[in-house]
N, C-alpha and C positions, 0 to 999 in steps of 0.2 A: 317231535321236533319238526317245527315248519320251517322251508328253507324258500328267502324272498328270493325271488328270480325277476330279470333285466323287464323292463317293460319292452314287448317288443317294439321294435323303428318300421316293422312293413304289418300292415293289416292281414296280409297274404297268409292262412291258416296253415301253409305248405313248411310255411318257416318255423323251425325247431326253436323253443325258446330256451335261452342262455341262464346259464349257472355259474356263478363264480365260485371256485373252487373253495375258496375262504369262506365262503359262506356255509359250504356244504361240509367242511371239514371243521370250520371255528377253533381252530390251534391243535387239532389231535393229528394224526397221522394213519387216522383206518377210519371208516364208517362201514355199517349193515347195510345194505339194500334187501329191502325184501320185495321181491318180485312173482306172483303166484303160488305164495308158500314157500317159495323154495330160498334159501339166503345165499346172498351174494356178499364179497368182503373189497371194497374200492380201499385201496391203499396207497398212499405217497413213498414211493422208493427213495434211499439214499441221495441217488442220483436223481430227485425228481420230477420221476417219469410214473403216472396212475396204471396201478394195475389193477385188473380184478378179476378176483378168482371164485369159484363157487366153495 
């Protein structure tokens, strides 16, 4: 899964580039991260607020 992310607005490489959650989610309500082998769970709460747990 490739997820498009914002063009950034400053050249400045200091700047974190942006993700819109829709895009990273696409109507579900949990994604994988996998980060050094190890997996990660981002989730949309009831009250939608992201959590993420290992």
């Amino acid at each position: 899964m490739t997820v498009e992310a914002e063009p950034r607005e400053s050249s400045d490489p200091e700047t974190p580039r942006r993700v819109q959650s829709t895009a990273l989610f696409r109507g579900e309500r949990e994604v994988v991260i996998v980060h050094r082998g190890q997996e990660y769970r981002l989730r949309i709460t009831r009250m939608e607020k992201l959590i993420l747990t290992k």
